[in-house]
C-alpha positions, 0 to 999 in steps of 0.5 A: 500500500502506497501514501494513497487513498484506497476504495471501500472493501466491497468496491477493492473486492470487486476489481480485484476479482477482474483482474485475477480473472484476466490474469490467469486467463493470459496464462494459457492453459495453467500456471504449468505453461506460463512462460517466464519473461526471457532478459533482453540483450543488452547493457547499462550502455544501451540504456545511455544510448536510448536516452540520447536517441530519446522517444516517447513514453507512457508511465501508469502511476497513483503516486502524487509525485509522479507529474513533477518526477517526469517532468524532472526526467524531461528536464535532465533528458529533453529528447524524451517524452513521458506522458503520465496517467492516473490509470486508477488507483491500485486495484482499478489500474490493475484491471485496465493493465491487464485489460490491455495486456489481454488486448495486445495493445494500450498498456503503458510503457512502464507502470507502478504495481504494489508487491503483493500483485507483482507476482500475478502479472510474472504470471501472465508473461507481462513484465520485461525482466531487467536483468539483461539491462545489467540492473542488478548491479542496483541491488545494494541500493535498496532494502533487502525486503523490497529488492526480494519483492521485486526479484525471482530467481536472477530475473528483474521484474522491476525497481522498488520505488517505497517500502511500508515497514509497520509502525504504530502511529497514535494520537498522543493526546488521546492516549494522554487524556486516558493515562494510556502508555505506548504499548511495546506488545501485542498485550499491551495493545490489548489492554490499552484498547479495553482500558479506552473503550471502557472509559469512553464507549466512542472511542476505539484503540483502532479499526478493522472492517476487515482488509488483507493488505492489513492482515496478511502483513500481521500475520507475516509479523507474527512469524506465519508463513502460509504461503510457499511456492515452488514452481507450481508445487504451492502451499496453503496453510492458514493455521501454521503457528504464526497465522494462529498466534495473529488470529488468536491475538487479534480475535480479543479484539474483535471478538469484545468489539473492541475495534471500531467496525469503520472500514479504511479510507472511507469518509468516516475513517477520515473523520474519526481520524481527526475527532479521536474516535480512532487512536491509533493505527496499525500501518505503513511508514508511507501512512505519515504523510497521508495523514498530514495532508488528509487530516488537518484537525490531527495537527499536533496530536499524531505521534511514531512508535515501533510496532507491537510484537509478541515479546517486545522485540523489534521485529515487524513486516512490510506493509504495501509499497511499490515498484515501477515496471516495464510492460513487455508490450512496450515498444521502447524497452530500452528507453522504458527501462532507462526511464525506471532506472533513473525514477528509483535510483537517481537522486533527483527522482528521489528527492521529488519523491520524498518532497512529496511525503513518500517512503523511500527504499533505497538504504542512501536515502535512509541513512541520510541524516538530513532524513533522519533528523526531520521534524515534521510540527504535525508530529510535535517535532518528533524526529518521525523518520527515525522511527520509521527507518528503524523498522525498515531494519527490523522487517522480519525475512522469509514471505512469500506471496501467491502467485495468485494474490490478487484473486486471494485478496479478492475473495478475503471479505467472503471468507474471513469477512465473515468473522468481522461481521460477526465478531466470530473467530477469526480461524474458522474464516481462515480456514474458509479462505484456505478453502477457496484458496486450494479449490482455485489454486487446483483450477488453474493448474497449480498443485496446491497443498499436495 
C-alpha cells in the first residue's frame, strides 16, 4: 500500500476479482505453461544510448509525485517524452493493465504495481525482466525486503520505488487524556484498547472492517508463513503457528468489539481520524504523510512508535509499497527501462519523491541524516523518520506471496469477512479462505497443498 487513498472493501473486492480473472486467463492453459519473461540483450550502455536517441513514453502511476518526477526526467533528458496517467488507483489500474495486456495493445510503457500483485502479472508473461539491462548491479541500493519483492530467481521484474515497514502511529493526546502508555506488545495493545473503550464507549484503540493488505502483513509479523511456492508445487496453510498466534491475538479484539467496525479510507475513517474516535493505527511508514495532508484537525496530536510484537522485540513486516515496471508490450524497452532506472535510483527522482511525503527504499536515502533528523510540527517535532527507518531494519525475512494474490485478496471479505461481521473467530474464516484458496489454486493448474 502506497501514501494513497484506497476504495471501500466491497468496491477493492470487486476489481480485484477482474483482474485475477484476466490474469490467469493470459496464462494459457495453467500456471504449468506460463512462460517466464526471457532478459533482453543488452547493457547499462544501451540504456545511455536510448536516452540520447530519446522517444516517447507512457508511465501508469497513483503516486502524487509522479507529474513533477517526469517532468524532472524531461528536464535532465529533453529528447524524451513521458506522458503520465492516473490509470486508477491500485486495484482499478490493475484491471485496465491487464485489460490491455489481454488486448495486445494500450498498456503503458512502464507502470507502478504494489508487491503483493507483482507476482500475478510474472504470471501472465507481462513484465520485461531487467536483468539483461545489467540492473542488478542496483541491488545494494535498496532494502533487502523490497529488492526480494521485486526479484525471482536472477530475473528483474522491476525497481522498488517505497517500502511500508509497520509502525504504530497514535494520537498522543488521546492516549494522554486516558493515562494510556505506548504499548511495546501485542498485550499491551490489548489492554490499552479495553482500558479506552471502557472509559469512553466512542472511542476505539483502532479499526478493522476487515482488509488483507492489513492482515496478511500481521500475520507475516507474527512469524506465519502460509504461503510457499515452488514452481507450481504451492502451499496453503492458514493455521501454521504464526497465522494462529495473529488470529488468536487479534480475535480479543474483535471478538469484545473492541475495534471500531469503520472500514479504511472511507469518509468516516477520515473523520474519526481527526475527532479521536480512532487512536491509533496499525500501518505503513508511507501512512505519515497521508495523514498530514488528509487530516488537518490531527495537527499536533499524531505521534511514531515501533510496532507491537509478541515479546517486545523489534521485529515487524512490510506493509504495501511499490515498484515501477516495464510492460513487455512496450515498444521502447530500452528507453522504458532507462526511464525506471533513473525514477528509483537517481537522486533527483528521489528527492521529488520524498518532497512529496513518500517512503523511500533505497538504504542512501535512509541513512541520510538530513532524513533522519526531520521534524515534521504535525508530529510535535518528533524526529518521525527515525522511527520509521528503524523498522525498515527490523522487517522480519522469509514471505512469500501467491502467485495468485490478487484473486486471494479478492475473495478475503467472503471468507474471513465473515468473522468481522460477526465478531466470530477469526480461524474458522481462515480456514474458509484456505478453502477457496486450494479449490482455485487446483483450477488453474497449480498443485496446491499436495
Amino acid at each position: 500500500m502506497t501514501r494513497s487513498p484506497r476504495t471501500p472493501r466491497t468496491k477493492a473486492a470487486a476489481a480485484l476479482a477482474a483482474a485475477a480473472v484476466t490474469a490467469l486467463t493470459l496464462a494459457g492453459c495453467g500456471a504449468a505453461d506460463a512462460p517466464g519473461a526471457e532478459a533482453p540483450a543488452g547493457s547499462p550502455a544501451d540504456l545511455d544510448a536510448a536516452l540520447e536517441e530519446g522517444g516517447e513514453l507512457t508511465y501508469w502511476t497513483w503516486t502524487p509525485s509522479g507529474e513533477a518526477q517526469a517532468e524532472a526526467f524531461m528536464k535532465e533528458y529533453p529528447n524524451v517524452t513521458v506522458e503520465v496517467v492516473n490509470a486508477g488507483t491500485a486495484t482499478d489500474e490493475y484491471t485496465k493493465l491487464q485489460n490491455a495486456i489481454k488486448a495486445g495493445s494500450g498498456a503503458p510503457d512502464v507502470a507502478q504495481i504494489e508487491y503483493y500483485a507483482l507476482q500475478q502479472f510474472v504470471l501472465s508473461d507481462s513484465l520485461l525482466d531487467l536483468s539483461g539491462y545489467g540492473l542488478g548491479d542496483l541491488e545494494d541500493q535498496y532494502t533487502a525486503s523490497t529488492w526480494s519483492a521485486v526479484t525471482a530467481d536472477d530475473a528483474i521484474y522491476g525497481l522498488p520505488q517505497d517500502s511500508g515497514p509497520m509502525v504504530l502511529l497514535y494520537n498522543e493526546e488521546i492516549f494522554d487524556e486516558h493515562d494510556i502508555d505506548v504499548p511495546t506488545t501485542w498485550d499491551d495493545y490489548i489492554a490499552a484498547a479495553e482500558k479506552l473503550h471502557t472509559a469512553d464507549p466512542s472511542k476505539y484503540i483502532t479499526n478493522d472492517a476487515g482488509d488483507p493488505g492489513f492482515a496478511q502483513p500481521l500475520i507475516w509479523q507474527a512469524g506465519g508463513r502460509p504461503y510457499q511456492t515452488d514452481g507450481t508445487d504451492v502451499t496453503v496453510n492458514l493455521q501454521d503457528e504464526g497465522t494462529k498466534l495473529w488470529a488468536d491475538t487479534w480475535n480479543q479484539l474483535l471478538e469484545p468489539g473492541l475495534l471500531a467496525d469503520i472500514p479504511t479510507w472511507s469518509d468516516d475513517w477520515w473523520k474519526a481520524l481527526g475527532d479521536g474516535t480512532i487512536s491509533s493505527i496499525v500501518t505503513g511508514a508511507w501512512m505519515p504523510g497521508i495523514l498530514e495532508g488528509s487530516v488537518p484537525d490531527g495537527a499536533g496530536k499524531w505521534r511514531v512508535a515501533p510496532l507491537p510484537s509478541y515479546d517486545g522485540s523489534p521485529i515487524t513486516a512490510e506493509n504495501g509499497g511499490s515498484a515501477q515496471s516495464v510492460i513487455k508490450q512496450s515498444d521502447a524497452p530500452a528507453l522504458a527501462a532507462a526511464f525506471t532506472r533513473w525514477l528509483n535510483s537517481s537522486e533527483e527522482s528521489v528527492d521529488v519523491f520524498l518532497e512529496q511525503g513518500g517512503f523511500p527504499s533505497t538504504t542512501a536515502h535512509l541513512s541520510s541524516p538530513e532524513f533522519l533528523a526531520e521534524e515534521p510540527e504535525y508530529f510535535g517535532g518528533q524526529q518521525i523518520n527515525e522511527v520509521l527507518v528503524e523498522a525498515s531494519e527490523n522487517v522480519a525475512p522469509g514471505w512469500e506471496y501467491l502467485p495468485f494474490q490478487v484473486y486471494a485478496n479478492s475473495v478475503f471479505p467472503d471468507t474471513v469477512g465473515a468473522a468481522y461481521t460477526d465478531k466470530s473467530d477469526l480461524n474458522a474464516g481462515l480456514q474458509a479462505w484456505q478453502e477457496q484458496l486450494v479449490t482455485y489454486g487446483s483450477s488453474q493448474g497449480f498443485s496446491v497443498n499436495k
